[in-house]
N, CA and C atoms as a LAMMPS dump frame, in Angstrom:
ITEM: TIMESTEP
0
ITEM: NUMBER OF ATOMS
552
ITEM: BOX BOUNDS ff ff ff
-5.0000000000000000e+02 5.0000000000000000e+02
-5.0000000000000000e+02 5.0000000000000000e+02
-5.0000000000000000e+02 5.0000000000000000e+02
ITEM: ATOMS id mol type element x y z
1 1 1 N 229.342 -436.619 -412.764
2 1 2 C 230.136 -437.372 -413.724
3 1 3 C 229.877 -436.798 -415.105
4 2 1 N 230.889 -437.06 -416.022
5 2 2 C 230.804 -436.582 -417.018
6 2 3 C 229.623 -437.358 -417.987
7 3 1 N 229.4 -437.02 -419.318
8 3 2 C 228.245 -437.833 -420.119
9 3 3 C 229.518 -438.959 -420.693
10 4 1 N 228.372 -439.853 -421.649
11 4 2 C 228.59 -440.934 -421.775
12 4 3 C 229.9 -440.571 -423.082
13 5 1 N 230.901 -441.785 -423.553
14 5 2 C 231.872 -441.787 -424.431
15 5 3 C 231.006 -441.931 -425.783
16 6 1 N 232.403 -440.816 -426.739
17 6 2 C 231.566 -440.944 -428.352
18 6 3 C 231.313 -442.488 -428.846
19 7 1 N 230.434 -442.652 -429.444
20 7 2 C 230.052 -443.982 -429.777
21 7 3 C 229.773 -444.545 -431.25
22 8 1 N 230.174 -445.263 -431.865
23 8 2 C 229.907 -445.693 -433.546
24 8 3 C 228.06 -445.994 -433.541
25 9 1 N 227.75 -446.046 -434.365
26 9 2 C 226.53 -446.129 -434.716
27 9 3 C 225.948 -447.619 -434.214
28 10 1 N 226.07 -448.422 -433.79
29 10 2 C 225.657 -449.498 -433.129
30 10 3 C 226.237 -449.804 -431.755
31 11 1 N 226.126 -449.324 -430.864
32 11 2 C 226.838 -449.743 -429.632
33 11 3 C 226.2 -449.761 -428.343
34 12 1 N 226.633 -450.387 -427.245
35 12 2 C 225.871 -450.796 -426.082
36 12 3 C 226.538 -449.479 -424.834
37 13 1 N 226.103 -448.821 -424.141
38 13 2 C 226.206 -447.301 -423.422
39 13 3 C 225.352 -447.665 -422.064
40 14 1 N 226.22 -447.598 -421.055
41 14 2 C 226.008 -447.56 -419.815
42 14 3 C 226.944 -447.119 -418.945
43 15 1 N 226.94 -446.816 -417.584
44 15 2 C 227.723 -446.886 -416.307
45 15 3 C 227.577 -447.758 -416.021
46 16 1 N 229.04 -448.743 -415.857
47 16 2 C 228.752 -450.275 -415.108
48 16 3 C 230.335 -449.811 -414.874
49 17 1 N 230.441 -450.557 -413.648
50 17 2 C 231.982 -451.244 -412.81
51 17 3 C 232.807 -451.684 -413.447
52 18 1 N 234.047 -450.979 -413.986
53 18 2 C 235.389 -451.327 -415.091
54 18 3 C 236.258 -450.873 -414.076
55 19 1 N 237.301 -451.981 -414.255
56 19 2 C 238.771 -451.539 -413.625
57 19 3 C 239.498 -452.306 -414.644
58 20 1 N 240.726 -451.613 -414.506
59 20 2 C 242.26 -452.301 -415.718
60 20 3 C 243.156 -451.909 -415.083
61 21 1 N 243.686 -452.932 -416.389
62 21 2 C 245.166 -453.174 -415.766
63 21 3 C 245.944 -452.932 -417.041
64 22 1 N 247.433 -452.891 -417.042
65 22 2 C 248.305 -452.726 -418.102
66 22 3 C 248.819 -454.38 -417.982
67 23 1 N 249.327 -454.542 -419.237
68 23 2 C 249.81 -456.219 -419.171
69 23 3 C 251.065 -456.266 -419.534
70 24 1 N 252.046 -455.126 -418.923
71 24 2 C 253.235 -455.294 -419.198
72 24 3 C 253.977 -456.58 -418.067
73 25 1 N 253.258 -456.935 -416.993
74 25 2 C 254.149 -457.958 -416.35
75 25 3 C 252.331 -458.678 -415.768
76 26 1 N 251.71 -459.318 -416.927
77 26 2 C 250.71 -459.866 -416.096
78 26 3 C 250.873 -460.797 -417.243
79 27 1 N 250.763 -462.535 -416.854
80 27 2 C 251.027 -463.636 -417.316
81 27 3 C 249.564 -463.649 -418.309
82 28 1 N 249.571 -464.094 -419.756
83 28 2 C 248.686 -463.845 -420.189
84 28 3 C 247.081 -465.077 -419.61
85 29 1 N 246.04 -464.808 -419.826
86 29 2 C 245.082 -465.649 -419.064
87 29 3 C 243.969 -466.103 -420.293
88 30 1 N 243.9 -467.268 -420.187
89 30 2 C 242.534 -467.594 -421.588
90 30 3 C 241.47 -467.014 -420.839
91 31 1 N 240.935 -466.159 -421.122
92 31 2 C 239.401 -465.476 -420.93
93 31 3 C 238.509 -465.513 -422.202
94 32 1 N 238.984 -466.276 -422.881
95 32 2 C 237.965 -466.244 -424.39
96 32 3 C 236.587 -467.224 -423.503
97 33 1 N 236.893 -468.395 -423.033
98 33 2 C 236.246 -469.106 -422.893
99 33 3 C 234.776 -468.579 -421.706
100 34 1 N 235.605 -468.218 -420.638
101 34 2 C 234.863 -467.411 -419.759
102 34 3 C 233.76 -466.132 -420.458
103 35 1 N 234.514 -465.78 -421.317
104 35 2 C 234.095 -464.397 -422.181
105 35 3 C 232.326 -464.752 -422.981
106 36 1 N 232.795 -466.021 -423.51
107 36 2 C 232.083 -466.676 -424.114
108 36 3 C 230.6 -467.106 -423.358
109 37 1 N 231.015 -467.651 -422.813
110 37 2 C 230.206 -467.837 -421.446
111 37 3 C 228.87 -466.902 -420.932
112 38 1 N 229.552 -465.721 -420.829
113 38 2 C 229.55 -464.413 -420.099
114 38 3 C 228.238 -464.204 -420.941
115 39 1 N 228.518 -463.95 -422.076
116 39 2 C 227.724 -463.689 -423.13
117 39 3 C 226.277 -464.624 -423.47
118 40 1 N 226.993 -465.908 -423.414
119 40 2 C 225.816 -466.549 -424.098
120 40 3 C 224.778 -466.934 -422.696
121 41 1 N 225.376 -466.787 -421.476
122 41 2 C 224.272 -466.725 -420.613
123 41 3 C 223.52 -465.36 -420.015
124 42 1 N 223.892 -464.623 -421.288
125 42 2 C 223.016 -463.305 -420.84
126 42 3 C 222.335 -463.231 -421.886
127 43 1 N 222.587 -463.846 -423.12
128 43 2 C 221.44 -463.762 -423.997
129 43 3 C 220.471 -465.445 -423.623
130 44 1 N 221.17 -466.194 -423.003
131 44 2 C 219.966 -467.243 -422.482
132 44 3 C 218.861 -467.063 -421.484
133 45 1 N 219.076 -466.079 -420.433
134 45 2 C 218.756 -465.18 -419.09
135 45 3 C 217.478 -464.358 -419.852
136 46 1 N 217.977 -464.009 -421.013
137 46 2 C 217.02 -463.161 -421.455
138 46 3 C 215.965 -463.544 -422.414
139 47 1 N 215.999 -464.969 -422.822
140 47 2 C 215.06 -465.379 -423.319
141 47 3 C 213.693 -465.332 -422.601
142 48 1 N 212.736 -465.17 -423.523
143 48 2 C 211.066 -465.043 -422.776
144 48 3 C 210.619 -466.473 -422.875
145 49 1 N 210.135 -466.672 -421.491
146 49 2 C 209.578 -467.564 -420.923
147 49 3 C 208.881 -468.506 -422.327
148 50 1 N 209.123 -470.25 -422.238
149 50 2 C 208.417 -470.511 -423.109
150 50 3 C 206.923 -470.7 -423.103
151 51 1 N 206.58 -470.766 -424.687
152 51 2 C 205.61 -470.998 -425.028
153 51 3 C 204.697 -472.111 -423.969
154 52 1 N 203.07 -471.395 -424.123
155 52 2 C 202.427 -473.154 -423.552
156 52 3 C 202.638 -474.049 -424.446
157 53 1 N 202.198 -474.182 -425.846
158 53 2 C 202.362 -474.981 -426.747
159 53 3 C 203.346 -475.176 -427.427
160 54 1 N 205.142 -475.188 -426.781
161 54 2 C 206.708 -475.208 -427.044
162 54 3 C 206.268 -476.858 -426.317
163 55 1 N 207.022 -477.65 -427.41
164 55 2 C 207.23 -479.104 -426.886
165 55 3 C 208.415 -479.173 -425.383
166 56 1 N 207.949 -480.18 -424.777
167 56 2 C 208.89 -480.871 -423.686
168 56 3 C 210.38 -480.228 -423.745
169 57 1 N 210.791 -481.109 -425.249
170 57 2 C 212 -481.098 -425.055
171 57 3 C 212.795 -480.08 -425.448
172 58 1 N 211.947 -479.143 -426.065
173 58 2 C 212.768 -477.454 -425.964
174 58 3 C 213.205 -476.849 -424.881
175 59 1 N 211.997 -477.048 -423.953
176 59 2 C 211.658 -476.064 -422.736
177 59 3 C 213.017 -476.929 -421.76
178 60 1 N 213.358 -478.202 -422.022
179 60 2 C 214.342 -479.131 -421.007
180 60 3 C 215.612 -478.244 -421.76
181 61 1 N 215.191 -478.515 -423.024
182 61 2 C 216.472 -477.878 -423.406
183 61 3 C 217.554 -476.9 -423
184 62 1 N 216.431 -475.747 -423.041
185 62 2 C 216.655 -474.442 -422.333
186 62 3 C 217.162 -474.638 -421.264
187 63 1 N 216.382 -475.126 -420.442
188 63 2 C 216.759 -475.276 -419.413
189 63 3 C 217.884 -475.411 -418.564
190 64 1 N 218.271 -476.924 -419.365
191 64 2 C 219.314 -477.509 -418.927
192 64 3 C 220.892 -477.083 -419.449
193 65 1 N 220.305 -475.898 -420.918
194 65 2 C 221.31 -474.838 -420.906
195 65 3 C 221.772 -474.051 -420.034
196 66 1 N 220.422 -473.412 -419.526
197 66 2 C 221.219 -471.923 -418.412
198 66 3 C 221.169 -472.892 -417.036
199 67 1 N 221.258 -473.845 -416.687
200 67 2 C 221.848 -474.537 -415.557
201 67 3 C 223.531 -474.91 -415.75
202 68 1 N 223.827 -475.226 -416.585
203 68 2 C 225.417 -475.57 -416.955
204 68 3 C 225.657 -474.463 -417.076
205 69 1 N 225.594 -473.466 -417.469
206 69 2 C 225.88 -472.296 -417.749
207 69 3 C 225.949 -471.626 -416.063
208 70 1 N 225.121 -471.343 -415.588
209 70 2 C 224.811 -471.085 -414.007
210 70 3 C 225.877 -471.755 -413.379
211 71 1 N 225.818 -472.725 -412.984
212 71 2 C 227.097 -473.365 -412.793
213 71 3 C 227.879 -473.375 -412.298
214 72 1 N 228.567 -473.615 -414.287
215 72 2 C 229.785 -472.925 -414.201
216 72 3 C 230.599 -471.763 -413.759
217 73 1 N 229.296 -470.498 -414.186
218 73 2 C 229.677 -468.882 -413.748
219 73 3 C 229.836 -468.959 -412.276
220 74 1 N 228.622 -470.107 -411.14
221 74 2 C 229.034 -469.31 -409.546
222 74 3 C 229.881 -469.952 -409.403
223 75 1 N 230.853 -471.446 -409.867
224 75 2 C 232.008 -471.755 -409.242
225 75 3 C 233.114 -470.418 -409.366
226 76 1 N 232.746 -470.077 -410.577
227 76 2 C 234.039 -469.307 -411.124
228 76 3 C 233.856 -467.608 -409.934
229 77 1 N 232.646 -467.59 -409.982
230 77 2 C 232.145 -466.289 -409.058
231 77 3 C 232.993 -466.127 -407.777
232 78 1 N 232.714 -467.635 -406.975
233 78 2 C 233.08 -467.927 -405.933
234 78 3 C 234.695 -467.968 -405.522
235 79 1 N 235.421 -468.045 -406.389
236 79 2 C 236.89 -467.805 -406.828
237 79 3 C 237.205 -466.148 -407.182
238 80 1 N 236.554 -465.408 -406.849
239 80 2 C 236.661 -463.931 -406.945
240 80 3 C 235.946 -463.357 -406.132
241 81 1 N 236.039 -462.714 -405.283
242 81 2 C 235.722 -462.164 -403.811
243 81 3 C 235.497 -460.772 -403.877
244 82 1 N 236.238 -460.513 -405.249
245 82 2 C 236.731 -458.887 -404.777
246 82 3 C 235.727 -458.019 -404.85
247 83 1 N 235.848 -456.99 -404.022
248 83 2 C 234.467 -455.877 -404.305
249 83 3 C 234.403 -455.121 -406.066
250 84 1 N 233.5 -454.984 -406.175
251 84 2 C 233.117 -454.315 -407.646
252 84 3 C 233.738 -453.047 -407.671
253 85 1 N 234.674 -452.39 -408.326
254 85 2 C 235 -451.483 -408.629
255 85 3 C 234.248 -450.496 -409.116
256 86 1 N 234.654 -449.104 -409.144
257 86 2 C 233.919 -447.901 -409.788
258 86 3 C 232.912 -448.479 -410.52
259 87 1 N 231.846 -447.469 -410.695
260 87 2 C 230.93 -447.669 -412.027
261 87 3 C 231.355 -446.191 -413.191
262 88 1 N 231.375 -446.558 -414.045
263 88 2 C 232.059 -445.129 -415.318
264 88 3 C 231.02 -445.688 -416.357
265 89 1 N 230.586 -444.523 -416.789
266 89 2 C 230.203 -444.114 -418.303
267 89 3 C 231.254 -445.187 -419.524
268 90 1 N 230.523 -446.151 -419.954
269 90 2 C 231.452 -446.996 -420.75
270 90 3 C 230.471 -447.186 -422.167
271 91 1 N 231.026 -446.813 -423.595
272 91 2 C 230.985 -447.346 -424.366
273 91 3 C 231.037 -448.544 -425.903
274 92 1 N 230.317 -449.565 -425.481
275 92 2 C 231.399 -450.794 -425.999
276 92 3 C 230.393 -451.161 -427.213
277 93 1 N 231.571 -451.74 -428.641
278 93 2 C 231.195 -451.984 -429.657
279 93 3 C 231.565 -453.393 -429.898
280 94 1 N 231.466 -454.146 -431.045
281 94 2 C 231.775 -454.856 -431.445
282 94 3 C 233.443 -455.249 -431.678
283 95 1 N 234.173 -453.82 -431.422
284 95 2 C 235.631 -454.227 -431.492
285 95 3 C 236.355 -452.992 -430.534
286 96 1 N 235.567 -452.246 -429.923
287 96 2 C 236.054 -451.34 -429.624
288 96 3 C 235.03 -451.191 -427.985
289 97 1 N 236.134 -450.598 -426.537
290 97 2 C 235.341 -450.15 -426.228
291 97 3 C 236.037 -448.906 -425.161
292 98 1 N 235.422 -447.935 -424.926
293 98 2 C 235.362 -446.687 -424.528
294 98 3 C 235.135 -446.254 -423.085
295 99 1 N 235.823 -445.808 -422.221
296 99 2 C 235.236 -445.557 -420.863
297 99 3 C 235.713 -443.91 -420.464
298 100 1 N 234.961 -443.289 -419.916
299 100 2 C 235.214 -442.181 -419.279
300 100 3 C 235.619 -442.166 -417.605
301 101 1 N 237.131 -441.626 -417.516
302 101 2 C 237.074 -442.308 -415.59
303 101 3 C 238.326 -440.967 -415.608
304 102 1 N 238.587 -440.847 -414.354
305 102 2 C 239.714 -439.934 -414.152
306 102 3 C 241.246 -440.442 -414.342
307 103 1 N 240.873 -441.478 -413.974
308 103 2 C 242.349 -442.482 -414.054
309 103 3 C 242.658 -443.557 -415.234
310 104 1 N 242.968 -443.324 -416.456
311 104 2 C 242.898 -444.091 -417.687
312 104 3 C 244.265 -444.428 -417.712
313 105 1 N 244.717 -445.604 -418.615
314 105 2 C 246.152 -445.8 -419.137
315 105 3 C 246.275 -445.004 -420.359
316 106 1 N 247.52 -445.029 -420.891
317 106 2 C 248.054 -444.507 -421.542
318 106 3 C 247.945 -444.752 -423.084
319 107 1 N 248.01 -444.004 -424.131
320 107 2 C 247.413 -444.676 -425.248
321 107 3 C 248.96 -445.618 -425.624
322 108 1 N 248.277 -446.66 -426.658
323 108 2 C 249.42 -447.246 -426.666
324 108 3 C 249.607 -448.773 -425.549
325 109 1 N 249.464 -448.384 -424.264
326 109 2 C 249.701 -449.775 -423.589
327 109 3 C 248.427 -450.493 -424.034
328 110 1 N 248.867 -451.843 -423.654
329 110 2 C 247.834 -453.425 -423.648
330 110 3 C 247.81 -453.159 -422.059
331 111 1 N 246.389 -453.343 -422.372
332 111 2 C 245.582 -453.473 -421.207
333 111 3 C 244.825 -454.658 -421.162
334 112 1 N 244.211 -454.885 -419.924
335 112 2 C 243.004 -456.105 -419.6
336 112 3 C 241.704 -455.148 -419.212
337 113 1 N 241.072 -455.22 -419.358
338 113 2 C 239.394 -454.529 -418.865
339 113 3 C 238.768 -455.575 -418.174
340 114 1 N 238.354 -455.204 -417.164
341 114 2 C 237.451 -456.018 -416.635
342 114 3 C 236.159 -455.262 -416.684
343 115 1 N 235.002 -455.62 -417.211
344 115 2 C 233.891 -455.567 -417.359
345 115 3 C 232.5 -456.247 -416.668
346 116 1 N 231.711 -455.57 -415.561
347 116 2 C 231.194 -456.219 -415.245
348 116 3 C 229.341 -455.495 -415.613
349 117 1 N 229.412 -456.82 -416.339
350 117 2 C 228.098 -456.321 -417.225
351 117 3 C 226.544 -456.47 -416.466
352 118 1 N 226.61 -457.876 -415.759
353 118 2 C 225.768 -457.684 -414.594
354 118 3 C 226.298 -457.495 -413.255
355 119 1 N 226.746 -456.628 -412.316
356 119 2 C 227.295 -456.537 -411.139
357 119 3 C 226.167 -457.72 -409.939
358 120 1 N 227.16 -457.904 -409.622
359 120 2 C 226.405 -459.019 -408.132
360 120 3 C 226.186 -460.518 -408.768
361 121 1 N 225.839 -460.484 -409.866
362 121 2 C 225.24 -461.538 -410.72
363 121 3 C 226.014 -462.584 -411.411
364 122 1 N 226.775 -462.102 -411.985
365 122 2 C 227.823 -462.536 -412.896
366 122 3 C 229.729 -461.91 -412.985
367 123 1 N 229.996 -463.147 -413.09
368 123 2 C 231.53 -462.328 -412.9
369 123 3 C 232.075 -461.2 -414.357
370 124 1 N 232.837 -460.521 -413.781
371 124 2 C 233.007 -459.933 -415.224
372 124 3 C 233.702 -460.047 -416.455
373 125 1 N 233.302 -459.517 -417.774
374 125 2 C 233.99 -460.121 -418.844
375 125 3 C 235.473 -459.334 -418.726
376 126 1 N 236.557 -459.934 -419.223
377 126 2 C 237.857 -459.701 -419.103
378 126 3 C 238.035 -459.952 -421.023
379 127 1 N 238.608 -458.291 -420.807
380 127 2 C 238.665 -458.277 -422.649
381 127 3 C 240.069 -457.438 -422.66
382 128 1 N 240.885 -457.75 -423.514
383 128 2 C 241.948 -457.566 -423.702
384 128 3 C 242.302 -456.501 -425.155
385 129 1 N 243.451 -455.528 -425.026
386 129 2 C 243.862 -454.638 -426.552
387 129 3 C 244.104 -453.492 -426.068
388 130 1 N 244.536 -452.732 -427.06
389 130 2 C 245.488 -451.75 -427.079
390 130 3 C 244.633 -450.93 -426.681
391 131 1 N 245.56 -449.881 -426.012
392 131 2 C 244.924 -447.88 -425.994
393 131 3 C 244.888 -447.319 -427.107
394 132 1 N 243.526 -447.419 -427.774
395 132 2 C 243.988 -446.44 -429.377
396 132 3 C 244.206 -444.575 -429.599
397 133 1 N 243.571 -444.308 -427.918
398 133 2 C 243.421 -443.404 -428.133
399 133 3 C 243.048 -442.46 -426.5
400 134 1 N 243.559 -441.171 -426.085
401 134 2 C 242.99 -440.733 -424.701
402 134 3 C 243.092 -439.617 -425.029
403 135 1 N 241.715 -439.1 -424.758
404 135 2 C 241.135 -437.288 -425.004
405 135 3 C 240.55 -436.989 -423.349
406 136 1 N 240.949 -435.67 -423.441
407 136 2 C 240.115 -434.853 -422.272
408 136 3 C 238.793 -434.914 -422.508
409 137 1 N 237.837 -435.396 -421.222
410 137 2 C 236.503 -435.726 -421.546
411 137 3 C 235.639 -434.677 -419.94
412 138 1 N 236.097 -433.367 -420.211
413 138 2 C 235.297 -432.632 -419.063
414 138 3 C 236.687 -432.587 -417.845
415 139 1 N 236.396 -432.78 -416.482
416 139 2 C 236.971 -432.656 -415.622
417 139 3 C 238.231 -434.519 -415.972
418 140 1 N 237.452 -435.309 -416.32
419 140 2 C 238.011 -436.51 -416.915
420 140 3 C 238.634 -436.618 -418.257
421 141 1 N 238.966 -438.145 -418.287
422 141 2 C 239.707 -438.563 -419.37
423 141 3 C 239.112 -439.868 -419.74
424 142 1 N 239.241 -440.111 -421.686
425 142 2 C 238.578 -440.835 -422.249
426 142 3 C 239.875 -441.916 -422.967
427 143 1 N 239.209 -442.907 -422.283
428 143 2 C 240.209 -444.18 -423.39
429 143 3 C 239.321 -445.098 -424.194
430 144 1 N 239.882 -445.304 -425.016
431 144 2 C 239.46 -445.842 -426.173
432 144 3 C 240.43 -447.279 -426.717
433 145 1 N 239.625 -448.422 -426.236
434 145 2 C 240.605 -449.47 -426.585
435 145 3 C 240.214 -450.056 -427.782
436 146 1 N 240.905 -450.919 -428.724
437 146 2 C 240.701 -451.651 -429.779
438 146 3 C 240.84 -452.939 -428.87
439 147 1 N 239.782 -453.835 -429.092
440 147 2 C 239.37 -455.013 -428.429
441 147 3 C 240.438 -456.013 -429.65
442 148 1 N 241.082 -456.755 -428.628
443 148 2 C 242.074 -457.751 -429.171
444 148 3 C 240.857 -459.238 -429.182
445 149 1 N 239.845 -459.558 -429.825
446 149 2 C 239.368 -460.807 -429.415
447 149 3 C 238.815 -462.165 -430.752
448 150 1 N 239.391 -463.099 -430.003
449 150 2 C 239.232 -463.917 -431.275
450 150 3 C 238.063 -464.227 -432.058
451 151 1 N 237.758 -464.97 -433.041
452 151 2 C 236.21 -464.773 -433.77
453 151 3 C 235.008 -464.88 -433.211
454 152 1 N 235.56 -466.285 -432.689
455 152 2 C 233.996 -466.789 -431.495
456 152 3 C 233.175 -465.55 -430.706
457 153 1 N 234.781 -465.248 -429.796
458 153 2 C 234.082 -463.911 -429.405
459 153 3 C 233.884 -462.669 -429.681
460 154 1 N 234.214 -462.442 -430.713
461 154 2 C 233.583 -461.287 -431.614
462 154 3 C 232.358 -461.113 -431.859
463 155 1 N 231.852 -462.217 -432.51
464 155 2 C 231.181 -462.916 -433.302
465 155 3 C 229.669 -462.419 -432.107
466 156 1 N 229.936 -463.078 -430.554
467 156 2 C 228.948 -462.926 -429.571
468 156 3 C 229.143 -461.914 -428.901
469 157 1 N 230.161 -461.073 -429.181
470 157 2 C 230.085 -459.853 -428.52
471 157 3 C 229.254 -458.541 -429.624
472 158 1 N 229.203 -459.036 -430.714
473 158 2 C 228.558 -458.249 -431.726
474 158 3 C 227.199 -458.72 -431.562
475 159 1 N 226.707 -460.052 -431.451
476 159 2 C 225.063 -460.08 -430.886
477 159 3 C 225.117 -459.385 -429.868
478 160 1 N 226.013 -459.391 -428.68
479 160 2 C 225.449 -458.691 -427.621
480 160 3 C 225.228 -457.35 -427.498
481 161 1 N 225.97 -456.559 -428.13
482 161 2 C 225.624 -455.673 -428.253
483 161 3 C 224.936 -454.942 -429.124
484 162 1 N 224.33 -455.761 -430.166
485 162 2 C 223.124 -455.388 -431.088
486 162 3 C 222.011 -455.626 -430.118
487 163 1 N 221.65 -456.638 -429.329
488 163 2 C 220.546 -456.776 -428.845
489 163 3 C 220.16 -455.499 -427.737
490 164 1 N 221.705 -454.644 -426.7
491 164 2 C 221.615 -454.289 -426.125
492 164 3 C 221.101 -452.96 -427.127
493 165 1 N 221.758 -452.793 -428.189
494 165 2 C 222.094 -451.392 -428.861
495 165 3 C 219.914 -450.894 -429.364
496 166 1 N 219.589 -452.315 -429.828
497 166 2 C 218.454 -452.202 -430.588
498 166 3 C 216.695 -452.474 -429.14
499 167 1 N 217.468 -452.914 -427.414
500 167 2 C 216.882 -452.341 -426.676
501 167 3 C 216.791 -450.597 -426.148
502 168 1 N 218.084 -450.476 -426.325
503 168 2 C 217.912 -448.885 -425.989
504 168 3 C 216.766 -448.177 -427.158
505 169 1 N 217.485 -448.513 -428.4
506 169 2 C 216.774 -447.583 -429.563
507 169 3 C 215.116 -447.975 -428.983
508 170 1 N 214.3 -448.643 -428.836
509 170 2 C 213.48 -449.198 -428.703
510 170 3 C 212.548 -448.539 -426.925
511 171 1 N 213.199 -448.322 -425.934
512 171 2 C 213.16 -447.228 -425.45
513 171 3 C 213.175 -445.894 -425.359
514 172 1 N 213.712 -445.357 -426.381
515 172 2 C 213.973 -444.219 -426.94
516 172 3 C 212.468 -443.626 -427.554
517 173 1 N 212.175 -445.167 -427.891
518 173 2 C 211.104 -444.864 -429.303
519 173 3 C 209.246 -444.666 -428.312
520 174 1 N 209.776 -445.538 -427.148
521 174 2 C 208.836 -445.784 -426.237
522 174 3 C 208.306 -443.978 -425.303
523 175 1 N 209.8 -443.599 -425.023
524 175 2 C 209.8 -442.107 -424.752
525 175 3 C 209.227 -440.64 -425.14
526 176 1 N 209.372 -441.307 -426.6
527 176 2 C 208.957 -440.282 -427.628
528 176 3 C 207.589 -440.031 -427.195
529 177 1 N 206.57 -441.195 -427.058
530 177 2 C 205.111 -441.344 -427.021
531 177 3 C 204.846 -440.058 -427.023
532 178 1 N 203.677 -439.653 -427.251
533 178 2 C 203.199 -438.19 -426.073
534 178 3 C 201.923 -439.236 -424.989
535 179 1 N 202.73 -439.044 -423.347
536 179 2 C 202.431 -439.581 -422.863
537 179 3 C 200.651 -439.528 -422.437
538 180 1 N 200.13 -438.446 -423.23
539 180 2 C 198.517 -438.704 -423.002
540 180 3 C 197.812 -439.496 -424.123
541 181 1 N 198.722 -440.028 -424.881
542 181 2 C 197.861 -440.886 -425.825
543 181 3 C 197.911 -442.019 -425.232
544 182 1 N 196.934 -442.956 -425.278
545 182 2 C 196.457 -444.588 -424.723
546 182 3 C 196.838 -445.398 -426.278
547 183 1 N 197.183 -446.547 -425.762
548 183 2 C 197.62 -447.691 -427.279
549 183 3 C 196.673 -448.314 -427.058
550 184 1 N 195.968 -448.784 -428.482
551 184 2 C 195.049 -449.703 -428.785
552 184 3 C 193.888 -449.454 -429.715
């Protein structure tokens, strides 16, 4: 496979399972809410275990967050059967996101993306916007969508991918080590 899509200076870079569609005859669908969802139970998932000395009613708190949250996602899971599509080299920003695959749309059409950010786990985010752009990317081809999404989810798609953007850097930094030095 080819390497990963060019990327703006803050962005989240992986191979994960994307398939699309064009939305010239597809009835439009509220996915903000789902979207929303998507998001805030992957930054709840990823909270570190609480504190011993975190009161009662934080730790219920939490709790009883990523349970509604849980939920909701396996009813909705359970209403989608379908096998996970390809995994591609995908680059996604805060308004923009990028995939490398052989089979892209056209610049110009509205598309739907389906995004599946944890495969097996969670259903995937469905993000909507234009083709801004398709370059030859090696034996492949690169599309480049402008994310059509309203504030809310902007708003949590820009945490999410700072948190993802500022784990990689943070690995990176871990790499560097020279691995015969010991910490402490």
């Amino acid at each position: 496979m080819t390497s990963a899509p060019a990327h703006p200076p803050v962005a989240y870079e992986a191979t994960l399972p994307l398939s699309w569609r064009t939305l010239d005859h597809v009835p439009a669908a509220d996915t903000g809410h789902t979207n929303l969802l998507l998001l805030h139970l992957a930054a709840v998932t990823e909270e570190p275990l609480p504190e011993p000395g975190e009161g009662d009613a934080a730790r219920l708190h939490r709790l009883e967050a990523k349970l509604d949250l849980l939920l909701q996602l396996e009813l909705e899971r359970q209403l989608d059967g379908a096998p996970l599509p390809g995994a591609v080299p995908v680059c996604l920003s805060a308004g923009e996101l990028a995939w490398i695959a052989e089979a892209v749309p056209a610049a110009g059409d509205e598309v739907e993306v389906a995004l599946h950010l944890a495969p097996g786990r969670l259903p995937p985010l469905r993000l909507r916007g234009r083709v801004t752009a398709v370059t030859a990317a090696g034996g492949a081809r690169e599309a480049t969508v402008h994310l059509d999404v309203a504030p809310p989810l902007a708003e949590a798609l820009e945490r999410f991918v700072f948190r993802q953007h500022r784990r990689a850097v943070a690995r990176r930094r871990q790499g560097e080590g020279n691995p015969g030095q010991s910490g402490g």
